[in-house]
Backbone of each chain as ProteinMPNN parsed JSONL, in Angstrom:
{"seq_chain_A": "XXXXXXXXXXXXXXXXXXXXXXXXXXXXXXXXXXXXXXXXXXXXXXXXXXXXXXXXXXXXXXXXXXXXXXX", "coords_chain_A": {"N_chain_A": [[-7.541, 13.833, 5.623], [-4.934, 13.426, 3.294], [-5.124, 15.82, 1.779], [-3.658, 18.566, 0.35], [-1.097, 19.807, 1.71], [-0.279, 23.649, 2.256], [2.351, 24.696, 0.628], [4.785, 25.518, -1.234], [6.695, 24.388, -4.197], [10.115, 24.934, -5.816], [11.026, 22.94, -7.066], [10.689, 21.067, -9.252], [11.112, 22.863, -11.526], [13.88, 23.89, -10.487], [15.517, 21.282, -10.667], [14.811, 21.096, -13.97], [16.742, 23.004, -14.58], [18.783, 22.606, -13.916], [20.685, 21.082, -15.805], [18.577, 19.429, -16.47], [18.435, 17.276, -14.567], [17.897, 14.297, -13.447], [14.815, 13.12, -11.767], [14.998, 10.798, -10.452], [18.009, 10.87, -9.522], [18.082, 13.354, -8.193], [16.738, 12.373, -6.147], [18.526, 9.836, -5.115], [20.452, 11.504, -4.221], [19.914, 12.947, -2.528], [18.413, 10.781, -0.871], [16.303, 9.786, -0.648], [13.382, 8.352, -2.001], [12.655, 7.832, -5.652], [9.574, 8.063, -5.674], [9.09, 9.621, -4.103], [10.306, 12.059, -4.41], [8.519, 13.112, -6.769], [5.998, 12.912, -5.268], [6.912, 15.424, -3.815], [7.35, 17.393, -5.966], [4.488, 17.341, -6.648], [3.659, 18.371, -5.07], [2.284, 17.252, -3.208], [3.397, 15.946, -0.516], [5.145, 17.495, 1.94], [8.215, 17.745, 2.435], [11.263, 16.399, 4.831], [12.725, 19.13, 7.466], [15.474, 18.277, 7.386], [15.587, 17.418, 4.585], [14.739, 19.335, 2.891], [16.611, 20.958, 3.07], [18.608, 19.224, 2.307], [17.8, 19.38, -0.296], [17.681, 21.886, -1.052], [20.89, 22.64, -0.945], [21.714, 20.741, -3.137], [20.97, 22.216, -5.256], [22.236, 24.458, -5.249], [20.974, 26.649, -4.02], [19.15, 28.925, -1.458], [16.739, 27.814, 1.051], [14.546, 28.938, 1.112], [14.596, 29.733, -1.468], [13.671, 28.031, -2.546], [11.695, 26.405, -1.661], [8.186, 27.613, -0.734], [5.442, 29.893, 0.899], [1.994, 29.201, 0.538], [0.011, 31.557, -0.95]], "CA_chain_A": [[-6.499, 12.974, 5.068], [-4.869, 13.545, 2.154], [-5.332, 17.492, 1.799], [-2.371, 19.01, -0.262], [-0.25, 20.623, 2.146], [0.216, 25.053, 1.691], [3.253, 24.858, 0.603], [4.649, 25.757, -2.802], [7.827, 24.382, -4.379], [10.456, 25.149, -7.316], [12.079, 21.779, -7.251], [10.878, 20.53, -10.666], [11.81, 23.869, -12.53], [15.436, 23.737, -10.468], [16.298, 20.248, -11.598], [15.179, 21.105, -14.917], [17.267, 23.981, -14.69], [20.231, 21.907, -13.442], [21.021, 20.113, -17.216], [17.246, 18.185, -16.862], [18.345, 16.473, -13.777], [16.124, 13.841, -13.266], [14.101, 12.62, -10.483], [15.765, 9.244, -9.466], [19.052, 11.283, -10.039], [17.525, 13.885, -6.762], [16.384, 10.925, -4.625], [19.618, 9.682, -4.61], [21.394, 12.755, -3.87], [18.783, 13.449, -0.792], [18.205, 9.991, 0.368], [14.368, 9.582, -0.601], [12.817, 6.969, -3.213], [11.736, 8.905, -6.685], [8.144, 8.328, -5.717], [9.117, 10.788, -2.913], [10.468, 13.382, -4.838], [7.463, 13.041, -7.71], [5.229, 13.54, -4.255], [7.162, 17.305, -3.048], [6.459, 18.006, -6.839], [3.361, 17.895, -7.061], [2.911, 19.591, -3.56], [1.415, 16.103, -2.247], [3.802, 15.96, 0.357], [6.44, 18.267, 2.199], [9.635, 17.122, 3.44], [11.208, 17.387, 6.463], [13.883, 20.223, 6.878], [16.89, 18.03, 6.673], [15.657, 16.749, 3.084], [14.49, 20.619, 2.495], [18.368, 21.635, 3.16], [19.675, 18.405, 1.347], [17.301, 19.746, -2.138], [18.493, 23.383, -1.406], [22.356, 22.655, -1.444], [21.732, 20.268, -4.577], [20.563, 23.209, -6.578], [23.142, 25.694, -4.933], [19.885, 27.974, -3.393], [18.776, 29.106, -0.13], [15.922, 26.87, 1.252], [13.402, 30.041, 0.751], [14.333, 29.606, -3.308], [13.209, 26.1, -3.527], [9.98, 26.263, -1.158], [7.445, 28.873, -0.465], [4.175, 29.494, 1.539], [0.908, 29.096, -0.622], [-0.713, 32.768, -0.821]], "C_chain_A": [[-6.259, 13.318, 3.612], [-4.699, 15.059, 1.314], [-4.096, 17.801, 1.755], [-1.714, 19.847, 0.805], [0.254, 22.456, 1.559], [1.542, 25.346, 1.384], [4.199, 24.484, -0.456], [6.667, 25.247, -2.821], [8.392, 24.686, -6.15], [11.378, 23.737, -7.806], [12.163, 20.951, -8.959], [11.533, 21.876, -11.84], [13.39, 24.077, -12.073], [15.989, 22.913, -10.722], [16.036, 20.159, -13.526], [16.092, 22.154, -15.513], [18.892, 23.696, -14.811], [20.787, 20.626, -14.68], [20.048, 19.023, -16.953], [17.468, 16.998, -15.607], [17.288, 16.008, -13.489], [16.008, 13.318, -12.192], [14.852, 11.783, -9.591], [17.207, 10.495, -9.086], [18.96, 12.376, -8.154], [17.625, 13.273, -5.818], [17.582, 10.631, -4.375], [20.473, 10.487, -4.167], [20.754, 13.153, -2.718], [18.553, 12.014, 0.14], [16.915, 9.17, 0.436], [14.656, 8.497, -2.066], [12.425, 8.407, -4.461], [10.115, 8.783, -6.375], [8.502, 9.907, -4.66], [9.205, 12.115, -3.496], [8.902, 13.537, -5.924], [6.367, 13.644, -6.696], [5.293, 15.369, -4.021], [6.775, 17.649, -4.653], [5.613, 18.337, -7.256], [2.523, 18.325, -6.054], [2.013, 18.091, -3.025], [2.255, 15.882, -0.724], [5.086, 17.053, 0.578], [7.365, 17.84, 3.182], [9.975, 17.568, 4.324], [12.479, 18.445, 6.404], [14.67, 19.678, 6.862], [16.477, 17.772, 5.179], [15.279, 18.355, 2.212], [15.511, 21.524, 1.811], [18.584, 20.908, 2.283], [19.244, 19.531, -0.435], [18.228, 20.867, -2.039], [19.792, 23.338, -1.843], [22.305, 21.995, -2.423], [21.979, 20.784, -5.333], [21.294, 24.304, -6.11], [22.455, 26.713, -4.033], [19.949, 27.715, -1.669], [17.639, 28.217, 0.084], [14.646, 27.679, 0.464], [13.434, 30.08, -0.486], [14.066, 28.528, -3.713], [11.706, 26.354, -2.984], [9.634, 27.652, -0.631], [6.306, 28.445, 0.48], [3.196, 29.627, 0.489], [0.405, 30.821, -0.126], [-0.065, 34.144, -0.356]], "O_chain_A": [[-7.182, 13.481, 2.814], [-4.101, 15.148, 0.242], [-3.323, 17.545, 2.679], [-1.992, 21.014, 0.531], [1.018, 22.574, 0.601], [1.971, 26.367, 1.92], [4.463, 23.297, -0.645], [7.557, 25.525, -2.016], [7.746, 24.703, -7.198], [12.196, 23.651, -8.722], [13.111, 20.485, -9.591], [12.296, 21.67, -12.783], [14.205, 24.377, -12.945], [17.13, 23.162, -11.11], [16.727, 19.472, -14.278], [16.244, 22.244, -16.731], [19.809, 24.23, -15.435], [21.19, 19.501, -14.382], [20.387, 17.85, -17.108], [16.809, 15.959, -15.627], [16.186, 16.522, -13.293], [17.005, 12.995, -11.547], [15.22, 11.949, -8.429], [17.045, 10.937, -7.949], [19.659, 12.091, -7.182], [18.337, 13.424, -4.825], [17.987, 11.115, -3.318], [21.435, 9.962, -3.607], [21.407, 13.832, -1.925], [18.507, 11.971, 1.37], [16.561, 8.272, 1.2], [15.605, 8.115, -2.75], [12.058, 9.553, -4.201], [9.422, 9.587, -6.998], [8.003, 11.026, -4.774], [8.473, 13.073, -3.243], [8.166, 14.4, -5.446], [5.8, 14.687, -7.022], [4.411, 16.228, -4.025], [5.724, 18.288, -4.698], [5.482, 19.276, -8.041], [1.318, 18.569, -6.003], [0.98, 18.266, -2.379], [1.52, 15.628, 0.23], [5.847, 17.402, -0.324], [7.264, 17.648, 4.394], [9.588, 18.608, 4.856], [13.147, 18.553, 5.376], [15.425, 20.3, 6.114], [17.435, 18.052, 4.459], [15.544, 18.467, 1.016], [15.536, 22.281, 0.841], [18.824, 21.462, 1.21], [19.969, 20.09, -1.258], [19.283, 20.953, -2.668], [20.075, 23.845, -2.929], [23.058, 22.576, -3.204], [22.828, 20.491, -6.175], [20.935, 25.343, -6.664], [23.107, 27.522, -3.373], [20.46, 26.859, -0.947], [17.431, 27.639, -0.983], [13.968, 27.243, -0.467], [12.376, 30.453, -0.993], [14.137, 28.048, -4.844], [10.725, 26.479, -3.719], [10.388, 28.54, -0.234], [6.073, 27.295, 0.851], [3.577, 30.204, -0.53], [0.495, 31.158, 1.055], [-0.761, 35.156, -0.268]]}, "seq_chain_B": "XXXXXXXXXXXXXXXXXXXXXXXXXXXXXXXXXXXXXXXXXXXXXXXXXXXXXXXXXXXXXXXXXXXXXXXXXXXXXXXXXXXXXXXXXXXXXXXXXXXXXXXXXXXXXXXXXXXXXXXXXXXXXXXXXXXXXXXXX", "coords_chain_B": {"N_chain_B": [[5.725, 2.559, -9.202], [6.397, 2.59, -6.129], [8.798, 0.366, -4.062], [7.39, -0.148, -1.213], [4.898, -0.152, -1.676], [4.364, -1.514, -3.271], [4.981, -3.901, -1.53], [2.484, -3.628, -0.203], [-0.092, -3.953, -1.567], [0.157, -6.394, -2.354], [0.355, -7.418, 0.579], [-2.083, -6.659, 0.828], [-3.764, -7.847, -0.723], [-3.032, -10.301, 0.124], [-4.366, -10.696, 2.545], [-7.268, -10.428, 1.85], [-7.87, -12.266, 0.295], [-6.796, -14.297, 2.48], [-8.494, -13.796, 4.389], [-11.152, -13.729, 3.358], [-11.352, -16.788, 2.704], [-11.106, -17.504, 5.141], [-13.07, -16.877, 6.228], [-15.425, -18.386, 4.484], [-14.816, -21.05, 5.541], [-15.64, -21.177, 8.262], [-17.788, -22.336, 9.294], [-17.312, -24.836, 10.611], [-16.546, -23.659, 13.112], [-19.372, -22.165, 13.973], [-20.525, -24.566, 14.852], [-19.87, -25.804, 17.011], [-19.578, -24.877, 20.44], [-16.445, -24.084, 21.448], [-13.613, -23.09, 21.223], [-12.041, -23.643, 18.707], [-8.802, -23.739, 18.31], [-6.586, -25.04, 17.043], [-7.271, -24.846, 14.505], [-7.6, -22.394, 13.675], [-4.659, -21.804, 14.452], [-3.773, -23.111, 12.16], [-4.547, -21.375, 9.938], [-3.249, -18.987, 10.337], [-0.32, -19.647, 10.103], [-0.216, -20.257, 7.691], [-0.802, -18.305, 6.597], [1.613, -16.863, 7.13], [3.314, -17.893, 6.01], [2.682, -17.995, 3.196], [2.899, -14.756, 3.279], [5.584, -14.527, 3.811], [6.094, -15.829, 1.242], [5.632, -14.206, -0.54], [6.919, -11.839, 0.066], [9.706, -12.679, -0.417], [9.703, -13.035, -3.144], [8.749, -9.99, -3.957], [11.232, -9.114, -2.918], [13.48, -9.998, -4.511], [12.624, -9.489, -7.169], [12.586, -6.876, -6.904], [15.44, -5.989, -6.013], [17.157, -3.65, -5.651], [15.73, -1.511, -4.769], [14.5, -3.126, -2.384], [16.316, -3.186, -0.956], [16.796, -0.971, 0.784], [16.134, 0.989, 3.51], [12.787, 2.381, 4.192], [11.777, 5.319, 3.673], [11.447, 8.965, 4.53], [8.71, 9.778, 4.003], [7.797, 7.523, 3.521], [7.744, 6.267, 5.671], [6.2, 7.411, 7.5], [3.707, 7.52, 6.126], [3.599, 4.331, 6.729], [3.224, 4.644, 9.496], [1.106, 6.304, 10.315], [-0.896, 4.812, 8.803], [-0.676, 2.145, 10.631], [-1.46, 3.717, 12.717], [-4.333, 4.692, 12.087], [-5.52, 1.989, 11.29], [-5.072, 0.685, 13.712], [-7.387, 1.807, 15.346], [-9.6, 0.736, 13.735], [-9.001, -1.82, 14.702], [-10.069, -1.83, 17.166], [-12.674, -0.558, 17.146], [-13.543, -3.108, 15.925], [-12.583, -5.114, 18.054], [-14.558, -4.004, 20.313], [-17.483, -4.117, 19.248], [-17.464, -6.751, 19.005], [-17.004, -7.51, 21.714], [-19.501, -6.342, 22.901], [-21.533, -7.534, 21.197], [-21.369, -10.213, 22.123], [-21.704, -10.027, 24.605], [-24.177, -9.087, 24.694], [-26.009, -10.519, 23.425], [-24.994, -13.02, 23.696], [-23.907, -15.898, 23.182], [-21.919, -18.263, 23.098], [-18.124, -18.451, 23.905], [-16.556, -19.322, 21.4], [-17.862, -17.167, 19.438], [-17.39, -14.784, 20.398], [-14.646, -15.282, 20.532], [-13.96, -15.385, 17.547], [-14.688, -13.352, 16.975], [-12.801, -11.333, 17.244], [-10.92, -12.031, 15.796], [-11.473, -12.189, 13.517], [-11.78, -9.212, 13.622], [-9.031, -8.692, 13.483], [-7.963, -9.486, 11.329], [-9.565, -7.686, 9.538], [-8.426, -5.668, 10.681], [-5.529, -5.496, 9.87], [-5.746, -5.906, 7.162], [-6.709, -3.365, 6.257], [-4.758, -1.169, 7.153], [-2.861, -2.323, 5.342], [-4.132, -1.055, 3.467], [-5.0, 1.442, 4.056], [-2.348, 2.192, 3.919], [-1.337, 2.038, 1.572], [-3.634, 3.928, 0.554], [-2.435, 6.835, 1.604], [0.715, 6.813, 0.888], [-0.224, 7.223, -2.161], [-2.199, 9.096, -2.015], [-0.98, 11.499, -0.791], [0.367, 13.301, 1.946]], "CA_chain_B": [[5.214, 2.291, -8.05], [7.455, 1.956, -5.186], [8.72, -1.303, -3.352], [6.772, -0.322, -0.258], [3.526, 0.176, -2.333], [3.999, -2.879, -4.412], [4.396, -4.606, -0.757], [1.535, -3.013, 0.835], [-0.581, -4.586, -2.195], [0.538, -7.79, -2.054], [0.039, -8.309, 1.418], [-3.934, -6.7, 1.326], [-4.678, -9.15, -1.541], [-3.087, -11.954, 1.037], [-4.972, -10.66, 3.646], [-8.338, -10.329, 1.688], [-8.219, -13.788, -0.247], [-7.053, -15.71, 3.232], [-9.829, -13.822, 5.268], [-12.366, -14.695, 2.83], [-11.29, -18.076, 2.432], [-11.224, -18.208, 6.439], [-14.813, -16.524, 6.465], [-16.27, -19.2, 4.336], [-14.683, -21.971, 6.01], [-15.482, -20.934, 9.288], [-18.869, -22.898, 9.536], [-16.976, -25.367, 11.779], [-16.674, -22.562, 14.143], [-20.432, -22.22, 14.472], [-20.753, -25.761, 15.198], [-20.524, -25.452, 18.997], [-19.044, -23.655, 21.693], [-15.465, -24.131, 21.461], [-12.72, -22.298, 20.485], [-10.778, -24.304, 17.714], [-7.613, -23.472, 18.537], [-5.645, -25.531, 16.124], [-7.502, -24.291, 13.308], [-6.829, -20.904, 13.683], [-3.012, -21.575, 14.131], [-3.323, -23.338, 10.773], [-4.737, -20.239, 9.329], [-2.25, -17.912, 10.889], [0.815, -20.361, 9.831], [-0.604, -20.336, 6.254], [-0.491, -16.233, 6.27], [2.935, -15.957, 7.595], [4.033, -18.792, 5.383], [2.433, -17.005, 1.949], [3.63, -13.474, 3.434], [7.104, -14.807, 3.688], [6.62, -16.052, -0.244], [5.175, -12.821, -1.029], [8.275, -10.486, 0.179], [10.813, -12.967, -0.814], [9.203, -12.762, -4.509], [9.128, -8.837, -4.075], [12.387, -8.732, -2.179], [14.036, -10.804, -5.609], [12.319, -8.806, -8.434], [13.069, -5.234, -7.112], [16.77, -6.037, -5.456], [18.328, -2.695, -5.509], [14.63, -0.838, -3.233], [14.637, -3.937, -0.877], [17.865, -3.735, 0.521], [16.85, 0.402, 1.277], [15.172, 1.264, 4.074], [11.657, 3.128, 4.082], [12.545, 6.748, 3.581], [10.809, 9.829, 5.628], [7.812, 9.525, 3.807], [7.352, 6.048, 3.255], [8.067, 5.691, 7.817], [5.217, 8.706, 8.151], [2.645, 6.596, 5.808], [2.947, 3.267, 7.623], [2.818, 5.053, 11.121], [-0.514, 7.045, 10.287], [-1.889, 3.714, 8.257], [-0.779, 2.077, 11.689], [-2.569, 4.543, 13.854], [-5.527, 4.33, 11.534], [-5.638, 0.253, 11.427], [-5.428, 0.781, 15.652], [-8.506, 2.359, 15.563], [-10.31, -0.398, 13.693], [-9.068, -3.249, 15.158], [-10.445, -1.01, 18.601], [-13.536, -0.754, 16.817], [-14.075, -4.22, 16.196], [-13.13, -5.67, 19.297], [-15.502, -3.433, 21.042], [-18.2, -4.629, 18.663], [-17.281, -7.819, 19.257], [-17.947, -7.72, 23.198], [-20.625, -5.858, 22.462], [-22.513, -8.422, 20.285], [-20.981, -11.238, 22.873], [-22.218, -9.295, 25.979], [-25.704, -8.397, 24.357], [-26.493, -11.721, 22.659], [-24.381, -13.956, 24.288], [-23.739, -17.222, 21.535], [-20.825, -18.749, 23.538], [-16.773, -17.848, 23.8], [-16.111, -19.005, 20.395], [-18.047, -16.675, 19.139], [-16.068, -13.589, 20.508], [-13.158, -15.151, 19.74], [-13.886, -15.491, 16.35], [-14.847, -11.722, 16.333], [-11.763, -10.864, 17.631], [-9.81, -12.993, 15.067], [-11.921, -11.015, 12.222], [-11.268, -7.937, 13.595], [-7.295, -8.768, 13.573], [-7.508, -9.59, 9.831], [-10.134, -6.468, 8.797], [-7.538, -4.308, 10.945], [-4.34, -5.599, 9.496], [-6.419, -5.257, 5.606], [-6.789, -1.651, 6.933], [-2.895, -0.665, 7.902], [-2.307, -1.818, 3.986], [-5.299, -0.416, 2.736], [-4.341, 2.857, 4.2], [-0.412, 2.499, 3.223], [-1.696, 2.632, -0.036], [-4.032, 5.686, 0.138], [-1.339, 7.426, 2.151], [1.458, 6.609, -0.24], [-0.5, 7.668, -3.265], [-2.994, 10.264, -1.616], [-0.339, 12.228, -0.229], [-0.449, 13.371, 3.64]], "C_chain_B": [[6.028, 1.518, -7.175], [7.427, 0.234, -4.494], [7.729, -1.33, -2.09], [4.723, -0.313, -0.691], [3.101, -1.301, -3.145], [3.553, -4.558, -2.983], [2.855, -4.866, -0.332], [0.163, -4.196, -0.05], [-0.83, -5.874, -1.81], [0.163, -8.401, -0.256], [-1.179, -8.135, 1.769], [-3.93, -7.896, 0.663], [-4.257, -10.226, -0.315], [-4.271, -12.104, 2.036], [-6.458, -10.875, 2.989], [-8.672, -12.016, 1.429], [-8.355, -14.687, 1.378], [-8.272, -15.253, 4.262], [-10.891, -14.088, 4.552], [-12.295, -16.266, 2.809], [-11.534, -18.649, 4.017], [-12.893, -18.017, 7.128], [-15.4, -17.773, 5.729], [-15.878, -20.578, 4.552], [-15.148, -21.894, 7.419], [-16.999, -21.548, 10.326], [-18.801, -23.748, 10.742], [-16.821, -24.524, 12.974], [-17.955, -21.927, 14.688], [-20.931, -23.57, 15.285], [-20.961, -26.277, 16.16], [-19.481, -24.906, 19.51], [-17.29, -23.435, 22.246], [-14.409, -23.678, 20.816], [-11.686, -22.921, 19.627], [-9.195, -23.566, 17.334], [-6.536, -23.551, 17.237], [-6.376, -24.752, 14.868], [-7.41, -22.516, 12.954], [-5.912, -20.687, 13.567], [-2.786, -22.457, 12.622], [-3.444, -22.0, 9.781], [-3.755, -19.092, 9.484], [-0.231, -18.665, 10.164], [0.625, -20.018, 8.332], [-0.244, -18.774, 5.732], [0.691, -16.201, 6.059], [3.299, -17.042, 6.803], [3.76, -17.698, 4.072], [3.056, -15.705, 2.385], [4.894, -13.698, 2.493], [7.344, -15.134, 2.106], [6.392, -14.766, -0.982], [6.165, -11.821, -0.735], [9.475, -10.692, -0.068], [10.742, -12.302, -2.3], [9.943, -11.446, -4.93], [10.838, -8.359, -3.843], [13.683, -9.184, -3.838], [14.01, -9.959, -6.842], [12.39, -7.617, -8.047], [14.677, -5.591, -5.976], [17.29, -4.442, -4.589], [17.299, -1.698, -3.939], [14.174, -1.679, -2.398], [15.499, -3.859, -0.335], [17.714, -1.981, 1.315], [15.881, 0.4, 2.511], [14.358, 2.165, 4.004], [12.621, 4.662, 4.06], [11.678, 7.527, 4.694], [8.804, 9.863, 4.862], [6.992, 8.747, 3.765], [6.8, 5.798, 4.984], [6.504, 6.287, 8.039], [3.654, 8.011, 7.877], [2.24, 5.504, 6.715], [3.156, 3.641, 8.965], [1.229, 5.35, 10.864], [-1.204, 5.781, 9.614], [-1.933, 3.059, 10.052], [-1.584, 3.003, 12.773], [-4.14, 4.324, 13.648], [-6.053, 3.007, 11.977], [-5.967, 0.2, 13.518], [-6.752, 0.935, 15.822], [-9.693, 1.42, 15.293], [-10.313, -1.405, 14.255], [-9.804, -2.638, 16.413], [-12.026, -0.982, 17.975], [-14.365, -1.947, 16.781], [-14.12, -5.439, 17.388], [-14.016, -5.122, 20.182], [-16.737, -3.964, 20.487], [-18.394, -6.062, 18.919], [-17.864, -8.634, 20.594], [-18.863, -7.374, 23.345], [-21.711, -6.868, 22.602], [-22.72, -9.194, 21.397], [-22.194, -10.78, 24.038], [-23.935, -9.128, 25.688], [-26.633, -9.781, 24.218], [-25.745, -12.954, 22.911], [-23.722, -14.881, 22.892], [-22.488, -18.053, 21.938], [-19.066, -17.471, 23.291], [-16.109, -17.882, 22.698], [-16.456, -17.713, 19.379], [-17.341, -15.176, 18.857], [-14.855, -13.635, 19.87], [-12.924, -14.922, 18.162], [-14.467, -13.598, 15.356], [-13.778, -10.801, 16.574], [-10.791, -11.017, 16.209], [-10.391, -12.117, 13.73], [-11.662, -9.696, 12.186], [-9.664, -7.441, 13.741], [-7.155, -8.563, 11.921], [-8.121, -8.306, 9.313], [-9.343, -5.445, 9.339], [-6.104, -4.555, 9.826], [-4.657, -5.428, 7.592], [-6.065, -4.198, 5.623], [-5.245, -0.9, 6.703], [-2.703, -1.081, 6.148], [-3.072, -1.123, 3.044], [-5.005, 1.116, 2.891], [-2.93, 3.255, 3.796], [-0.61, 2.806, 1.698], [-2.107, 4.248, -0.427], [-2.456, 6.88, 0.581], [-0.323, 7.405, 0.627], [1.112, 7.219, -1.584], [-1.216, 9.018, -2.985], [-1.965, 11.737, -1.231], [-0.529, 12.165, 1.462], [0.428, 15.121, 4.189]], "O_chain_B": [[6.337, 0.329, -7.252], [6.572, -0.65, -4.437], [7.213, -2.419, -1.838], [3.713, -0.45, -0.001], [2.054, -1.871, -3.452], [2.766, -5.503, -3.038], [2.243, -5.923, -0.182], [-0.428, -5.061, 0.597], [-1.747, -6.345, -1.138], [-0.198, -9.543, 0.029], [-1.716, -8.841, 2.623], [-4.069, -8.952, 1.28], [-5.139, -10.942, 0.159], [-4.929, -13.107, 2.315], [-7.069, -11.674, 3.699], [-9.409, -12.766, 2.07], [-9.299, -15.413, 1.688], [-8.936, -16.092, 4.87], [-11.732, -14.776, 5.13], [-13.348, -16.894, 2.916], [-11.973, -19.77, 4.271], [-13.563, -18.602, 7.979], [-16.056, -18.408, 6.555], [-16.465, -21.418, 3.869], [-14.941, -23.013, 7.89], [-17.24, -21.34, 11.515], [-19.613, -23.72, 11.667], [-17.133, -25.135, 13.996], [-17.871, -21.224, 15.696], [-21.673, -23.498, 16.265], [-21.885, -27.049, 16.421], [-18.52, -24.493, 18.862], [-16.972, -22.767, 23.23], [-14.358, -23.975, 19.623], [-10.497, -22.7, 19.857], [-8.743, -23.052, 16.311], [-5.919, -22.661, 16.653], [-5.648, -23.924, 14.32], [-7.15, -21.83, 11.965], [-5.579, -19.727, 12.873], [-1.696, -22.424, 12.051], [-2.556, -21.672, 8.993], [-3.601, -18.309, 8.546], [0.755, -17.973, 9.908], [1.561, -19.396, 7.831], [0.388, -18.334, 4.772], [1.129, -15.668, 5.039], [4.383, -17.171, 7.372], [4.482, -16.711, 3.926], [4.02, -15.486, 1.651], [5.209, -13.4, 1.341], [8.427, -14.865, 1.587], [7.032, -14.437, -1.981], [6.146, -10.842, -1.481], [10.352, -9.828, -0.091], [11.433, -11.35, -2.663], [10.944, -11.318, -5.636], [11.461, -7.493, -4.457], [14.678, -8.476, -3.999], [15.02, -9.694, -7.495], [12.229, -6.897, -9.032], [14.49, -5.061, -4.881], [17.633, -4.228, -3.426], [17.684, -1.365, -2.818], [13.405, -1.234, -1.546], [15.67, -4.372, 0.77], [18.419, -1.73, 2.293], [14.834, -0.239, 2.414], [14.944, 3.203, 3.698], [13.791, 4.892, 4.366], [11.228, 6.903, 5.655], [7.849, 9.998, 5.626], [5.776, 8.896, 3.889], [5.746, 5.288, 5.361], [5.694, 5.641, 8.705], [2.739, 7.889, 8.691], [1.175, 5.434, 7.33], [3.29, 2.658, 9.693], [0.321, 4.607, 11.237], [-2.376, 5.728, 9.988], [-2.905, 3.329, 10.758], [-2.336, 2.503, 13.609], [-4.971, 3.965, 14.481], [-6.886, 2.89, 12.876], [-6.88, -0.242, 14.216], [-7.315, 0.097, 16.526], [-10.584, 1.204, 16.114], [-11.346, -2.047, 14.444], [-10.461, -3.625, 16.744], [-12.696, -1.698, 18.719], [-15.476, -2.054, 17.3], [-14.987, -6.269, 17.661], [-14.339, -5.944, 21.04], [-17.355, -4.458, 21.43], [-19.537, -6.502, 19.036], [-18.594, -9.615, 20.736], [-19.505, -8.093, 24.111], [-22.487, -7.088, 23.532], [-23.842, -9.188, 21.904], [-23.333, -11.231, 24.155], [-24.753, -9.066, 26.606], [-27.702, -10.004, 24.786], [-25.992, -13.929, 22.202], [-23.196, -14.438, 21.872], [-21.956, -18.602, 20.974], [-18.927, -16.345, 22.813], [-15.234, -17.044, 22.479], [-15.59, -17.252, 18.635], [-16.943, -14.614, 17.836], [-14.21, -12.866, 19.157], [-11.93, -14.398, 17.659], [-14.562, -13.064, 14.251], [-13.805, -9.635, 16.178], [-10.078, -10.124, 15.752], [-9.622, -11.441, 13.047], [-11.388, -9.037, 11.183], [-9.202, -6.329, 13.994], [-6.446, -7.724, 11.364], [-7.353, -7.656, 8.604], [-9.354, -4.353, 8.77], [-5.805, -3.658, 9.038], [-3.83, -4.882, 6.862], [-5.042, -3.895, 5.009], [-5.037, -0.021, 5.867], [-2.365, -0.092, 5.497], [-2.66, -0.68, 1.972], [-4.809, 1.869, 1.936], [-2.512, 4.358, 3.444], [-0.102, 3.635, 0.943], [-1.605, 5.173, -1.066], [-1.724, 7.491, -0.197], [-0.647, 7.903, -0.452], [2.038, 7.739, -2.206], [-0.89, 10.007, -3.641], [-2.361, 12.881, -1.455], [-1.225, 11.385, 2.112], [0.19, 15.611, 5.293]]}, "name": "protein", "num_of_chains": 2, "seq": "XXXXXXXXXXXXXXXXXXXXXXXXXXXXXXXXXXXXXXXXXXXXXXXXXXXXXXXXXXXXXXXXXXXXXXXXXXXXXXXXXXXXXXXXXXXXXXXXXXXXXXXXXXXXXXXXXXXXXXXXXXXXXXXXXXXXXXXXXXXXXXXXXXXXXXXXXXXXXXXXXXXXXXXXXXXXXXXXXXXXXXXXXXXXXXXXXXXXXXXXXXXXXXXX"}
């Protein structure tokens, strides 16, 4: 339980990339609570692929430029 | 700290205070061999009465994340706390017949291990919404 999930994201360096977009500012644009997004940031949890897609088109990228595999 | 986190809180502490308060009243329930019915549905009325003041409260002072529903993370937490909490309350009623079956002590007895193992499961389910929620999963 509890065990970080392998699976690496760029979501806090693409909303600060995106004029400092902030957190709440995400959530609402995907659908999720800001604890949620604060979670995929710090790799505590990974979303499911519609909320994967929603981040990707946010930030303009492919899904594969927001999340990665660990290693 | 989200609305479903601030719930989850709020309704262990209910659950802890009224099962202690129902553990050390519960002397009349040794007393003899009968299952006090009514006093149990006072205890159970009393919960769901405090609940109900406890999520209006919450439901009042965060407005805008009560009217949302749980998100995909939030749903995933209280399923797996739920699955978890299953397991205990399964635990303690087995324990329960157990004890009953081994050591006999009448029918209140069971019942009243049943009725403990409703409240230490339903503790559980927010006890785990918490870890979940904060632990990750």
């Amino acid at each position: 339980m509890g065990k970080a999930p392998p699976i690496t994201n760029r979501v806090k360096q693409l909303r600060e990339e995106h004029d400092g977009m902030s957190q709440q500012a995400l959530a609402d644009a995907i659908g999720v609570t800001r604890q949620t997004v604060i979670a995929i940031e710090q790799g505590k949890y990974s979303p499911s692929l519609e909320s994967a897609f929603r981040i990707s088109r946010v930030f303009g990228v492919g899904v594969e430029d927001v999340f990665g595999w660990e290693g | 700290m989200s609305f479903r986190e601030k719930s989850a809180w709020g309704m262990g502490t209910l659950m802890v205070v009224t099962g202690l308060l129902w553990v050390l009243h519960m002397d009349w329930a040794f007393s003899d061999d009968h299952v006090h019915v009514f006093e149990i549905a006072h205890f159970f009325v009393a919960v769901i009465i405090l609940s109900i003041i406890i999520q209006a409260v919450l439901a009042v002072t965060n407005r805008g994340e009560a009217r949302k529903p749980a998100d995909e993370r939030e749903r995933l937490a209280i399923w797996r706390a739920g699955h978890w909490a299953g397991s205990v309350l399964a635990v303690g009623v087995i324990l329960s017949a157990l004890v009953y079956g081994l050591h006999g002590g009448g029918a209140s007895n069971l019942f009243n291990g049943v009725v403990a193992s409703l409240i230490v499961a339903q503790f559980a389910q927010y006890a785990f919404q918490i870890y979940f929620l904060r632990k990750g999963m």
